[in-house]
MDTraj code that builds the backbone (N, CA, C; nanometers):
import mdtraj as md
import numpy as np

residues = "UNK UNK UNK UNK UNK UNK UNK UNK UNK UNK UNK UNK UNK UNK UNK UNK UNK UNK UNK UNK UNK UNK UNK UNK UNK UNK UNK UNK UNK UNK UNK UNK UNK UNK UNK UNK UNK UNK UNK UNK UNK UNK UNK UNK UNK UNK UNK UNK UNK UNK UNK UNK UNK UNK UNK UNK UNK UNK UNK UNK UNK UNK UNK UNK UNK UNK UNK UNK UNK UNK UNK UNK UNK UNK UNK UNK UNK UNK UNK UNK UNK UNK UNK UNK UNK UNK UNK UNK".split()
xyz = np.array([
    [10.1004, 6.2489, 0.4410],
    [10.0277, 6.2136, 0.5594],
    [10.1227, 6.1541, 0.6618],
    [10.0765, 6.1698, 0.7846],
    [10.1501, 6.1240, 0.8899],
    [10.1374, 5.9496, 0.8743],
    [10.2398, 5.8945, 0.9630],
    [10.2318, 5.7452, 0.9844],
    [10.0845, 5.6947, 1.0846],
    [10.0666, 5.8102, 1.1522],
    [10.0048, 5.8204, 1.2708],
    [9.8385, 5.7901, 1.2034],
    [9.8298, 5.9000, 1.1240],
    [9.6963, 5.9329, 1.0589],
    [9.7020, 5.8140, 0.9232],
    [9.7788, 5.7297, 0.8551],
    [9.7354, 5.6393, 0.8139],
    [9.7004, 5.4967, 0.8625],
    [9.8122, 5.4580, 0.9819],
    [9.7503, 5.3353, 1.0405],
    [9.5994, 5.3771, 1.1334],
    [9.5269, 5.5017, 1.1723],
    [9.4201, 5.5264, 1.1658],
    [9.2862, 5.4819, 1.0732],
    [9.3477, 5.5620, 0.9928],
    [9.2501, 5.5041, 0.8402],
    [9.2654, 5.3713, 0.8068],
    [9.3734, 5.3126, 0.7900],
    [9.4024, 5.1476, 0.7901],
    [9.3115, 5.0463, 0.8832],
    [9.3409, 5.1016, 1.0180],
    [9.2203, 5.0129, 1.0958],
    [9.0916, 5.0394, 1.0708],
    [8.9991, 5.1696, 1.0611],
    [8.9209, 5.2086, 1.0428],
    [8.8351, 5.1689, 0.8763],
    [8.9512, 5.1295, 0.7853],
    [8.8650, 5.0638, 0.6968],
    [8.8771, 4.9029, 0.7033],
    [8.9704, 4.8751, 0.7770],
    [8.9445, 4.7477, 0.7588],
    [8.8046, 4.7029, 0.8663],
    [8.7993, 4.7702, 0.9632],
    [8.6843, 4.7607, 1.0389],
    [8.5431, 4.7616, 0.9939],
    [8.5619, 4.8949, 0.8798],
    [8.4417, 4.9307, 0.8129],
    [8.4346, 4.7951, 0.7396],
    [8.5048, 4.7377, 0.6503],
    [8.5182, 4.6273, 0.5583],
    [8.4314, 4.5037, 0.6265],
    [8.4789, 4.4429, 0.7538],
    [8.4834, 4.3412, 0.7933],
    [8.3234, 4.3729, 0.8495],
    [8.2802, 4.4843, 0.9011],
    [8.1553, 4.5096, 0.9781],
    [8.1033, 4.5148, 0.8078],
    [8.0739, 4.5517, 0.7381],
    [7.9980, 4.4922, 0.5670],
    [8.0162, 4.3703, 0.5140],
    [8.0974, 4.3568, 0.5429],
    [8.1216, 4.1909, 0.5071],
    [8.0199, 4.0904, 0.5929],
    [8.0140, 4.1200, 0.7157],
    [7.9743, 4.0356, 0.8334],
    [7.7992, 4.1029, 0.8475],
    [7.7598, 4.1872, 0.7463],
    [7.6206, 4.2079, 0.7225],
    [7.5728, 4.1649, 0.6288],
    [7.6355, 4.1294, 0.5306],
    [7.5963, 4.0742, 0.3903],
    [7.6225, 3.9186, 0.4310],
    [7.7085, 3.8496, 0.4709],
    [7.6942, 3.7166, 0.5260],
    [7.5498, 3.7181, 0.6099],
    [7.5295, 3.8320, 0.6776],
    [7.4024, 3.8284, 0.7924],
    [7.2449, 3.8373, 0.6796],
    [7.2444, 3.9124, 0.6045],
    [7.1619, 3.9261, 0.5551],
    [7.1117, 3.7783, 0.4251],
    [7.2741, 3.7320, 0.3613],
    [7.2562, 3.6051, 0.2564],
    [7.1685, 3.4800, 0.3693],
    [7.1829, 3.5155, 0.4777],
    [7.1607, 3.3749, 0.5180],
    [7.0239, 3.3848, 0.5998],
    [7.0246, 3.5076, 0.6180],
    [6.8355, 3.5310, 0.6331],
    [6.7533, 3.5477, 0.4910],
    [6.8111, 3.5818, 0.3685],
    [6.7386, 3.5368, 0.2897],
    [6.7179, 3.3870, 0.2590],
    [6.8295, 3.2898, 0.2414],
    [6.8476, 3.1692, 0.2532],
    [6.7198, 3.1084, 0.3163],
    [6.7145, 3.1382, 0.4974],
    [6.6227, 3.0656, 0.5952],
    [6.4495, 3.1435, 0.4984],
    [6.4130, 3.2527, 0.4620],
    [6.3274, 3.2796, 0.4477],
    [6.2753, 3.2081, 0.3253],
    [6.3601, 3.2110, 0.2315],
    [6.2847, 3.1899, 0.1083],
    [6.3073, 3.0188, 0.0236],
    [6.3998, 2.9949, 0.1537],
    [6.4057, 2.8020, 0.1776],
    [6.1979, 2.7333, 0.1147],
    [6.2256, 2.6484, 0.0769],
    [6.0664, 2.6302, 0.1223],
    [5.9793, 2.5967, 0.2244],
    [6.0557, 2.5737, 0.3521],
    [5.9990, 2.5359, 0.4406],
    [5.9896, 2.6879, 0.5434],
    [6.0888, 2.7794, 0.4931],
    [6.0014, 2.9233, 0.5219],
    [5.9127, 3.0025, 0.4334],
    [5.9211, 2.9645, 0.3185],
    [5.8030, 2.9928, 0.2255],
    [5.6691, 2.9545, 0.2515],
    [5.6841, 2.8003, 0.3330],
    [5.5414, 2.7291, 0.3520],
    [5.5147, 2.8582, 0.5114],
    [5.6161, 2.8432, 0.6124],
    [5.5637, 2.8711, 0.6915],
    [5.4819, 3.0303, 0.6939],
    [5.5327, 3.1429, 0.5896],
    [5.5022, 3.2557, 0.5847],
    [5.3430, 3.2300, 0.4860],
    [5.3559, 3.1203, 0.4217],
    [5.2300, 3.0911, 0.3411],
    [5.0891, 3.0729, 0.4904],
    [5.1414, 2.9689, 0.5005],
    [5.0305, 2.9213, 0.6439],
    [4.9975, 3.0940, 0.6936],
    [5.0769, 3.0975, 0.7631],
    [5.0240, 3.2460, 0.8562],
    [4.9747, 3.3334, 0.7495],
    [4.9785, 3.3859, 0.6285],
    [4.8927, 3.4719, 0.5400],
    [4.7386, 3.3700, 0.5237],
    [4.7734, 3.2531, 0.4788],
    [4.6463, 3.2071, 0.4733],
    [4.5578, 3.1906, 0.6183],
    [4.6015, 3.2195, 0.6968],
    [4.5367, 3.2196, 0.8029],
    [4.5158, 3.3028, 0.8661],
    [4.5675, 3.4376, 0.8425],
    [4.5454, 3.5543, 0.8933],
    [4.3924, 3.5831, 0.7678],
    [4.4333, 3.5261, 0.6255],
    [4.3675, 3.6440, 0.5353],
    [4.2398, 3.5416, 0.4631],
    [4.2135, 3.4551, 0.4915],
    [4.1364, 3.3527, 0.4634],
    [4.0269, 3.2617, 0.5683],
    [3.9128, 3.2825, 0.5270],
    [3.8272, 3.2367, 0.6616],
    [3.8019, 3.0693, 0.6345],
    [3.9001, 3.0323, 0.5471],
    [3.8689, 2.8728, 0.5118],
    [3.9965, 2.8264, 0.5706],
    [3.9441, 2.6663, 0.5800],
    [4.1110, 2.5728, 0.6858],
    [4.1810, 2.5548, 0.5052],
    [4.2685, 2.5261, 0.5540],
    [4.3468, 2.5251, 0.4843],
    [4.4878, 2.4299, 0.4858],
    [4.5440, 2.2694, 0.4525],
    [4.7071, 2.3172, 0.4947],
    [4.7539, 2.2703, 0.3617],
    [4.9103, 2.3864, 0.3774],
    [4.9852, 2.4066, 0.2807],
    [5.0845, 2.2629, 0.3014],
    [5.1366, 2.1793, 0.2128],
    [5.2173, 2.0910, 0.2372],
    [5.3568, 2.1397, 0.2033],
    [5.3453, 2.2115, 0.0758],
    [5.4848, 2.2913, 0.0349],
    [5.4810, 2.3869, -0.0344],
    [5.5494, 2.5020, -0.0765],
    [5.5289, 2.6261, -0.1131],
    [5.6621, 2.6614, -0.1998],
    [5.6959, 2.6711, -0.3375],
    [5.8215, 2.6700, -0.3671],
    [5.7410, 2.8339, -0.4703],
    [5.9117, 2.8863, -0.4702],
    [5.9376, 2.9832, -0.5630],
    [5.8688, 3.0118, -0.7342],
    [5.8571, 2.8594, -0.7676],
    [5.8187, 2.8863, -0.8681],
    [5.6422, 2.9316, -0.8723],
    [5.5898, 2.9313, -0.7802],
    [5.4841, 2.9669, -0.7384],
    [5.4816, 3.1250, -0.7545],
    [5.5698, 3.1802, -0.7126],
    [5.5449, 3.3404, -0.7074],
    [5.5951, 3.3605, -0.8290],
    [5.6724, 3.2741, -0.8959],
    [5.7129, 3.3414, -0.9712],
    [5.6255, 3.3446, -1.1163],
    [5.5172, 3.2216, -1.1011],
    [5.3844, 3.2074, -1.2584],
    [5.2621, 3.2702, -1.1590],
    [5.2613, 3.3176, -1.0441],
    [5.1433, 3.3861, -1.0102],
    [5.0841, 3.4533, -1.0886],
    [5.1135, 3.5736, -1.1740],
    [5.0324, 3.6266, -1.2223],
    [4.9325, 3.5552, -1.3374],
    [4.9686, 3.4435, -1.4103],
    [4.9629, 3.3330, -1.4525],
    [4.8647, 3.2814, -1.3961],
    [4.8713, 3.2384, -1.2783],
    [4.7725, 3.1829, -1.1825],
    [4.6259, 3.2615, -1.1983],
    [4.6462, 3.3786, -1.1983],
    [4.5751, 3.4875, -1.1251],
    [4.4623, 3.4473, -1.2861],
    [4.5172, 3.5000, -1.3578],
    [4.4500, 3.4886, -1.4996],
    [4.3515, 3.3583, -1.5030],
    [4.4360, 3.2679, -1.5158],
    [4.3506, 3.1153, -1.4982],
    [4.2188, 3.1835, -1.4053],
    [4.2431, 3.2009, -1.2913],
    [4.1359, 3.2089, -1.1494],
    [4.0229, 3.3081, -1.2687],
    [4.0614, 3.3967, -1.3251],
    [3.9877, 3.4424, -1.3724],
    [3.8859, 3.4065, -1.4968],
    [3.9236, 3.3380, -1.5765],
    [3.9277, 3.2904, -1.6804],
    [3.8053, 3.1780, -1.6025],
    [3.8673, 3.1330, -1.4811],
    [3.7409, 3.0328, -1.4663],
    [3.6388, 3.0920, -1.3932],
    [3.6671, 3.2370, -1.3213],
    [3.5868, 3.2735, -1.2903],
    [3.4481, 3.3283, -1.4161],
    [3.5160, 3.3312, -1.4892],
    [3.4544, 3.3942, -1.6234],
    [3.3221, 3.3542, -1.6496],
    [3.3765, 3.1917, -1.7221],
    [3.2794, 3.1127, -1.7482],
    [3.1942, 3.1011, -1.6131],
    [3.2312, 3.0359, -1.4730],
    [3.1462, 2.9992, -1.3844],
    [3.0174, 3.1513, -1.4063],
    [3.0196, 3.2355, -1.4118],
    [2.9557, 3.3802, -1.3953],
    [2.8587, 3.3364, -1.5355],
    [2.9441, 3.2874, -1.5963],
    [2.8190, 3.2862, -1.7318],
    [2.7480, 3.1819, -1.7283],
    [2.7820, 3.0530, -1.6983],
    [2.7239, 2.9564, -1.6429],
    [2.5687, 3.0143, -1.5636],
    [2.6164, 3.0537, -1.5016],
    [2.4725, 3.1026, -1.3679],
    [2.3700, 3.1984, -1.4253],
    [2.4547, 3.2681, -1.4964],
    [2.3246, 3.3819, -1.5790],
    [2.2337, 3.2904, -1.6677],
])
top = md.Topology()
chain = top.add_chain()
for i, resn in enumerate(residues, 1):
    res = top.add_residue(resn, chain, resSeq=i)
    for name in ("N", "CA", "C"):
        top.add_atom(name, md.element.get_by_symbol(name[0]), res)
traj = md.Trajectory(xyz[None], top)
C-alpha cells in the first residue's frame, strides 16, 4: 500500500474510533440520568398519571422494584383472589 492510502485509513479509523467512543460515553450517561432514581421516580409520576385516574405521589422509585415486579404482580393477585371470594 501506498504511504498516501495508509495515513488515510489511519485518520479515518481513528475518527471512526473516537466518534464510538464519544457515543458510548453519550449513551452510559443517559442511561445513568434515566435509571438514577430520581429519573425512575420522574418516568414513574408521568405513567401514573398518564395511565391512572387516581392522585397519586411517588416519593421514590428504585430498581429493585422492576426488578421483583412480577412478584408484585402475583401478590396483587393472590389478594385479589381472596377479596373475589370474600364477596361471593
Amino acid at each position: 500500500m501506498e504511504a498516501k492510502t495508509k495515513k488515510v485509513l489511519k485518520i479515518t479509523g481513528i475518527t471512526l474510533g473516537s466518534l464510538i467512543g464519544l457515543v458510548l460515553i453519550i449513551v452510559a450517561v443517559a442511561c445513568w440520568l434515566i435509571f438514577s432514581s430520581a429519573g425512575l421516580t420522574k418516568v414513574a409520576e408521568k405513567a401514573l398519571d398518564k395511565y391512572s385516574p387516581a392522585r397519586a405521589k411517588i416519593d421514590d422509585v428504585d430498581l429493585k422494584l422492576v426488578k421483583t415486579y412480577p412478584f408484585l404482580r402475583s401478590e396483587e393477585r393472590r389478594v385479589g383472589k381472596e377479596c373475589r371470594s370474600r364477596w361471593s
